[in-house]
C-alpha angles and dihedrals in degrees: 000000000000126000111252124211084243091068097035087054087044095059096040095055095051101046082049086055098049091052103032116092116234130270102056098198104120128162092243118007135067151167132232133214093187131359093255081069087063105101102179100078090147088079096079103223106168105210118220116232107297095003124154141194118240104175147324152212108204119181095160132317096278093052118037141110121233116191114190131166094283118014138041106223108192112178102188117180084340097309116125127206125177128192139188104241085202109116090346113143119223103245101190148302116242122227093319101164081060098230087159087062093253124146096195128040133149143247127200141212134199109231120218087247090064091252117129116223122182128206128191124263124199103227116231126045086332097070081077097066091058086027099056090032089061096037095050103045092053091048092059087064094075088044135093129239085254094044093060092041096058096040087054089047094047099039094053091046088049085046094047092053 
């Protein structure tokens, strides 16, 4: 049994709203339960077959961060860059409590194919939101089907109580 971008999305969402302090309402970054939630159709992301979008982080539509199911799309000063999320590392965050009074920093991930690709990150509560999103989704690369069903399970139980 193969992991599906459902459950993928599931897991990630979950794990966004358990750390992820209420209410989600930040300048620049958001979640989302399905793709019709995505406003920013002018982005052109081109979703792959059965892909789905986690989170963002939208400036403007020359400088955002766009994680799916299965890619990271950063567009920074107009500048796209697209990577497979498939066996990248998570390199590090940047100062993403913004203790340098920044409202905007940036994370990085090593890509499989050796490449390094950034994506913006709000600083504040809102960091957790790019930051978990990321985590979790390479985590669940090391999960099985099964895995990802009963931490969802558990985790929405723990959040409805």
């Amino acid at each position: 049994m193969t992991k599906t971008d459902k459950s993928k999305h599931n897991i990630c969402v979950t794990s966004i709203k358990r750390s992820t302090f209420k209410p989600y309402n930040y300048r620049w970054t958001k979640f989302y339960e399905s793709n019709e939630e995505f406003p920013y159709l002018d982005l052109e992301l081109n979703l792959l077959e059965e892909e789905l979008i986690i989170c963002s982080m939208v400036i403007d539509s020359d400088n955002y961060s766009v994680l799916t199911t299965q890619r990271l799309i950063t567009n920074e000063k107009g500048i796209k860059s697209i990577g497979d999320i498939t066996g990248a590392i998570l390199k590090r965050t940047g100062d993403f409590k913004g203790l340098n009074k920044e409202s905007v920093t940036f994370g990085f991930l090593k890509l499989e194919i050796g490449t390094e690709i950034k994506y913006f990150i709000e600083t504040g509560k809102a960091s957790m939101i790019m930051i978990h999103g990321i985590r979790t989704l390479i985590k669940t690369q090391q999960m099985t089907v099964k895995n990802i069903e009963n931490v969802t399970r558990i985790w929405n139980k723990q959040n409805s109580n």
